[in-house]
C-alpha positions in Angstrom: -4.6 16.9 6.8 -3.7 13.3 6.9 0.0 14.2 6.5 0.1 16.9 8.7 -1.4 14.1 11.2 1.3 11.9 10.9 4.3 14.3 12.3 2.0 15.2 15.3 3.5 13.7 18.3 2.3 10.6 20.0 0.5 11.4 23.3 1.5 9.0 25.6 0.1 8.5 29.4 2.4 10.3 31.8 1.0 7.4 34.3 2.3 5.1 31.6 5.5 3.6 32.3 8.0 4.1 29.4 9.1 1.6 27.1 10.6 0.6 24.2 8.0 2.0 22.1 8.4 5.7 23.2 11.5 5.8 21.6 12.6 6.6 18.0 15.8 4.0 16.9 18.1 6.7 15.4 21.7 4.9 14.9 24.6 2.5 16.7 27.2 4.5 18.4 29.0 2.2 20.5 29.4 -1.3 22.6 30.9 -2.5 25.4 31.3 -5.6 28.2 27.8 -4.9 29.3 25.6 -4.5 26.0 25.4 -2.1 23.1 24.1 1.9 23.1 22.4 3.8 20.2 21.4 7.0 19.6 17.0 7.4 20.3 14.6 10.1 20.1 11.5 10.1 22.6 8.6 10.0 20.2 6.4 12.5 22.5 9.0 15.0 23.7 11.2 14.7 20.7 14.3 14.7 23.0 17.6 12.8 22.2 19.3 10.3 24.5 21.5 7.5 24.5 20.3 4.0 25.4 22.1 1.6 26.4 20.8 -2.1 26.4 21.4 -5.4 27.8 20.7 -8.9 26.7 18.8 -10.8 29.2 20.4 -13.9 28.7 23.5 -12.7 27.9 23.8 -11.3 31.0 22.5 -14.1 32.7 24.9 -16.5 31.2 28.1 -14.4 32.1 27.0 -13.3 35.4 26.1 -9.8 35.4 23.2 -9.3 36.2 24.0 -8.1 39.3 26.6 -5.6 37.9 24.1 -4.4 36.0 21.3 -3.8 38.8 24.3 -2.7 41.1 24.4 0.5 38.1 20.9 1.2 38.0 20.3 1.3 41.8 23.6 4.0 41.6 22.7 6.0 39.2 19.2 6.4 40.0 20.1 8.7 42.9 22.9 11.0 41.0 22.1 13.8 39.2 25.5 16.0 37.9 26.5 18.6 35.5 29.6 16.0 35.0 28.0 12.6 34.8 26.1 11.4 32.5 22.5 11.2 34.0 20.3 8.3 34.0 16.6 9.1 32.6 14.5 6.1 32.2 15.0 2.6 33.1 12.5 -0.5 31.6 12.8 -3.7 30.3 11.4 -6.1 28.0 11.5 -10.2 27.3 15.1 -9.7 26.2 17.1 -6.6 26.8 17.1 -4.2 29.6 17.5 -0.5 28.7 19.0 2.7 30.3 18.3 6.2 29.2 20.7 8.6 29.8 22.2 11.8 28.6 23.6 12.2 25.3 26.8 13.7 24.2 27.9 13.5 21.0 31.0 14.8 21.1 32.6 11.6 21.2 34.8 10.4 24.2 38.8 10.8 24.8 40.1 8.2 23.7 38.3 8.8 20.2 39.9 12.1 19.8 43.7 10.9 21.0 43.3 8.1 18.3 42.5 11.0 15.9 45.8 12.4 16.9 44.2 15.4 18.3 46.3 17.8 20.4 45.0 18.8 23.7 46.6 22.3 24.8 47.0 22.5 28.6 44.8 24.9 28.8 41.9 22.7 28.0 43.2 19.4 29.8 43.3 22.1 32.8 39.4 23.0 32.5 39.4 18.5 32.2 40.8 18.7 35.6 38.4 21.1 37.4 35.7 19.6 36.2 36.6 16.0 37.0 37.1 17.0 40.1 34.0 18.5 40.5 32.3 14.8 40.1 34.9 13.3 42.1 34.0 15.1 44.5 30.0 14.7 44.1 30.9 10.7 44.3 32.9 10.9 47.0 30.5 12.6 49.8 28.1 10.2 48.0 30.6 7.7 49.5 31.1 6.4 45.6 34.3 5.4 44.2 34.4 5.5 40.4 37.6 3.1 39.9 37.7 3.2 36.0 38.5 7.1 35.0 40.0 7.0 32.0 39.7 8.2 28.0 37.6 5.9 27.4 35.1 6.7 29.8 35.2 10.6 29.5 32.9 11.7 26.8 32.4 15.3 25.6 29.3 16.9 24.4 28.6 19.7 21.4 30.5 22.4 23.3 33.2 20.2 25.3 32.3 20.4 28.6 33.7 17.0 30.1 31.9 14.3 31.5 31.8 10.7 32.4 30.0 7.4 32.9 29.8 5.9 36.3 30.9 2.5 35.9 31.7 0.2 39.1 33.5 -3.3 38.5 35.0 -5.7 41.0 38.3 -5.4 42.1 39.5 -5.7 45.8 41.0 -3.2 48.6 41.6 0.6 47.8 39.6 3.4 48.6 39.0 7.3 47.1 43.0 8.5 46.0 42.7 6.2 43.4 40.2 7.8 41.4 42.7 10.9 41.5 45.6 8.8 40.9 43.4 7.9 37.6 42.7 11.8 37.1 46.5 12.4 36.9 47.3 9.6 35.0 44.4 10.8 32.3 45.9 14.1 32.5 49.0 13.0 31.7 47.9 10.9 28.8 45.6 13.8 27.5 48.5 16.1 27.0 51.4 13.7 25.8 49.6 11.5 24.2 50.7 8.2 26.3 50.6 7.0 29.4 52.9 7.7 32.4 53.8 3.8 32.5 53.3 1.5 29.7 51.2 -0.8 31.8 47.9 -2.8 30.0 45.8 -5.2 30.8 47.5 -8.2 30.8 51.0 -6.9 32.1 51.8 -9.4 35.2 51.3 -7.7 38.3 54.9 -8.6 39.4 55.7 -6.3 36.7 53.4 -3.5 37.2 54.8 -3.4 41.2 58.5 -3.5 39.8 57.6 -0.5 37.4 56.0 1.4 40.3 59.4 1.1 42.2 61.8 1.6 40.3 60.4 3.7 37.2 60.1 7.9 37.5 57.2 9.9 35.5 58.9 12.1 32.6 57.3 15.4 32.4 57.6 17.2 29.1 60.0 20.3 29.8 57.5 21.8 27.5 55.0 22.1 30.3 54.1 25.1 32.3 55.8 24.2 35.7 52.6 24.5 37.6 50.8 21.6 35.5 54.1 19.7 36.4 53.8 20.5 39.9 49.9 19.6 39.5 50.6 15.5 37.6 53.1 15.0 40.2 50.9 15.5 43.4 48.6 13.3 41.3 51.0 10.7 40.4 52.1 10.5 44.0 52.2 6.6 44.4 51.6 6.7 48.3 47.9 7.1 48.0 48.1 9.0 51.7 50.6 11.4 50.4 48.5 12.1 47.1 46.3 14.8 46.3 43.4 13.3 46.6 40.1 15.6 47.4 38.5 18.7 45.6 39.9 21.0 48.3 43.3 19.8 47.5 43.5 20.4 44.2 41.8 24.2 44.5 44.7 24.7 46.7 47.3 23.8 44.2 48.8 27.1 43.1 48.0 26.3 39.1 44.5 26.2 40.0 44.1 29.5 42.2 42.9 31.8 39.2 40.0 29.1 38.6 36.3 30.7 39.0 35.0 27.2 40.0 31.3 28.1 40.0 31.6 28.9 36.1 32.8 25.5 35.8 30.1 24.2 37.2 27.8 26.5 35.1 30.1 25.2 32.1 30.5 28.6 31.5 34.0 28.5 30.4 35.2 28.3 26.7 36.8 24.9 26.4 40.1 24.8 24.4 38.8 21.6 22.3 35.4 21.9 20.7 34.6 18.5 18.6 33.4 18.4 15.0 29.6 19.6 15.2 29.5 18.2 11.2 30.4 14.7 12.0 29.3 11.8 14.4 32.5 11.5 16.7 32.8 7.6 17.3 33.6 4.3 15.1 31.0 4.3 12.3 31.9 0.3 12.6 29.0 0.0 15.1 26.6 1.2 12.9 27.5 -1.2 9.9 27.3 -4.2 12.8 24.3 -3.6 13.9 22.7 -3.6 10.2 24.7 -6.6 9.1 26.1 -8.9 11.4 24.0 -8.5 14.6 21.1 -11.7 14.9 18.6 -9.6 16.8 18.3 -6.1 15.4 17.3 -3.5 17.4 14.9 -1.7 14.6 13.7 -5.5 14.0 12.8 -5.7 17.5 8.9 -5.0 17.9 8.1 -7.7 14.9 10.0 -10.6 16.3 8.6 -10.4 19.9 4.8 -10.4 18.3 6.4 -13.6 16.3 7.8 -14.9 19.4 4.8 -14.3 21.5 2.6 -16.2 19.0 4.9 -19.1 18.7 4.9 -19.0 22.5 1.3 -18.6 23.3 0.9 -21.9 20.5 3.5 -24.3 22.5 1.6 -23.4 25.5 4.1 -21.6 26.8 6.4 -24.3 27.7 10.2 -23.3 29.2 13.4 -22.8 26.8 15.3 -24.3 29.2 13.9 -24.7 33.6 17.1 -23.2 35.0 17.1 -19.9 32.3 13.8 -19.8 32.8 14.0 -19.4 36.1 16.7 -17.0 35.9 14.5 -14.9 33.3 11.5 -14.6 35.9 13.6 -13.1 38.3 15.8 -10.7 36.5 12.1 -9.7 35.4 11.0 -9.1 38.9 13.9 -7.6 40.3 14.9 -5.3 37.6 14.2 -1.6 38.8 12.1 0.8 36.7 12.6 4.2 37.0 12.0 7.7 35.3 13.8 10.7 36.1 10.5 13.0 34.6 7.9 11.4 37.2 10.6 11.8 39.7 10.6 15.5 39.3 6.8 15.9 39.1 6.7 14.1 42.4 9.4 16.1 44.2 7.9 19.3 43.1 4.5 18.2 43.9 5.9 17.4 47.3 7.3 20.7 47.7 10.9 19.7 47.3 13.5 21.3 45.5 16.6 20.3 43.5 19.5 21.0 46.1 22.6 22.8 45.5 24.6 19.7 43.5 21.6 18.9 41.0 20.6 16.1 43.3 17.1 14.8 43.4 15.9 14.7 46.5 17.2 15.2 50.3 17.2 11.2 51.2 19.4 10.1 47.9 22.3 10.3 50.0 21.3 8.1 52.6 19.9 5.4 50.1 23.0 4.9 48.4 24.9 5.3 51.7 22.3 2.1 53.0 22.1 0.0 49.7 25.3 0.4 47.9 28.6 1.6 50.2 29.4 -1.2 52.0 29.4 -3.1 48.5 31.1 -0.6 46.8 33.6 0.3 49.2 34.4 -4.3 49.9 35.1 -3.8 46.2 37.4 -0.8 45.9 40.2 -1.2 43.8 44.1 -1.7 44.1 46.8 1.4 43.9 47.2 1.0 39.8 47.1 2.9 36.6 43.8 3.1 34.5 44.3 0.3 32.0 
């Protein structure tokens, strides 16, 4: 009985809020500029996410803290087949966490390291249904500005999706986030870029290349996908194709049933490895051996921390962090995508046609974050 006991399910108070200790710590699967993400399991629910989380101080100390409440208050109000959704948001004395969908099918740029060939049939399905969430950002007045392998992940069955991620950068508007389409495209299905730009490639350079430089297309390719990368690769962004209804009117695209790629009810040409974790097992190995603060290690060292604190009295690491601490603690938005729902359908409101929650998201993102995010849209460039 006792062991039959111990597999039950917590119960957990659905007027608790969520936190650290409703999830299961499954495995690394990636980091990046803004903190690390791992693979959890919701004790209760037994549901798998991705969580992605943050050092305080860290964040503090390089300045991006507002970058990082900047992506909470955006994704709070988007809800997409194409995106990867945001679930639950918490904190505690020294990360903040996001919840979000998981898909582990690894992203892009994994597979093209892996040398794996993507036929133009499935980069084409890539196309419709990044255009789909282009589209869902851009009447949510949201450019993405960072579309590339990287950032496009694929789940068990390949449908594609991606992360919204917003970073500085000054002066362009929607077309580039096509212009980023194309150039992913175009990547996908030879395998490198349409101009060898990187990151630190002078920008006198970069504007040379775009003058005097021409895409090659692979005479290989069906003359409609050609036709397709060049509209997208247009350099004047008022030329380019540069809106859903654009690209459904491209003739390559006419025999598309666009409501079953929304339903991801197409068969994708690329289906990842179901027998293997698709991403660097490096993280993993990082996290176990060279990381200071472990993440399964967690729960004992803030009840050790909290003792030593509560003994000194409490007195400050340091007034300024302190200070910092307090309010990144006070400001930090919590949020949970379940109690969302139950409220909404309590309420009497239903999920509209896109999958977004809610009839005033628009207008909150349109009054919080657009003027931001459209001061910080980025210049006419290739994803690098």
């Amino acid at each position: 009985m006792g062991g039959n006991h111990s597999h039950r399910p917590p119960v957990f108070d659905e007027n608790e809020e969520v936190n650290f200790d409703h999830f299961q710590i499954l495995r690394a699967i990636g980091k990046g500029s803004f903190g690390k993400v791992c693979i959890v399991q919701k004790r209760d629910t037994k549901k798998m996410y991705a969580m992605k989380y943050m050092n305080k101080q860290q964040c503090i100390e390089r300045g991006e803290v507002h970058n990082v409440f900047r992506e909470l208050q955006i994704m709070q109000g988007l809800e997409h087949p194409f995106l990867v959704n945001l679930w639950y948001s918490f904190q505690d004395e020294e990360d903040m966490f996001m919840v979000v969908d998981l898909l582990l099918g690894g992203d892009l740029r994994y597979h093209l390291q892996q040398s794996v060939h993507f036929s133009e049939s499935a980069v084409k399905l890539y196309i419709c249904e990044l255009a789909l969430a282009l589209e869902y950002l851009q009447n949510y007045r949201i450019i993405h500005r960072d579309i590339k392998p990287d950032n496009i992940l694929l789940d068990e069955h390949a449908p594609e999706v991606f992360q919204v991620y917003l970073d500085g950068g000054p002066g362009y508007s929607y077309p580039v986030d096509w212009w980023s389409l194309g150039v992913t495209a175009y990547e996908l299905l030879r395998g490198w870029r349409p101009f060898d730009i990187h990151s630190a490639t002078p920008i006198d350079e970069v504007l040379h290349m775009f003058k005097v430089e021409r895409v090659h297309y692979s005479s290989t390719w069906c003359k409609g996908m050609v036709a397709l990368l060049k509209k997208l690769l247009t350099k004047d962004p008022e030329s380019r194709l540069s809106s859903l209804r654009d690209l459904q009117n491209s003739p390559y695209l006419a025999d598309v049933n666009w409501d079953a790629v929304l339903e991801k009810a197409l068969m994708p040409g690329f289906v990842p490895n179901k027998g293997r974790l698709n991403c660097d097992p490096t993280f993993e190995l990082e996290e176990m051996i060279l990381e200071s603060r472990p993440l399964h290690k967690k729960k004992k060292r803030l009840a050790k921390q909290r003792s030593k604190d509560s003994a000194k009295d409490n007195c400050p690491l340091n007034g300024h962090l302190q200070q910092c601490l307090e309010t990144v603690r006070k400001e930090f938005i919590i949020f949970n995508r379940e109690t969302l729902r139950r409220q909404q359908g309590q309420d009497g409101q239903l999920l509209d046609t896109e999958g977004c929650l809610g009839s005033q998201a628009p207008g909150k993102l349109q009054d919080r974050c657009n003027n931001h995010i459209l001061a910080h849209a980025c210049p006419r460039s290739c994803s690098s």
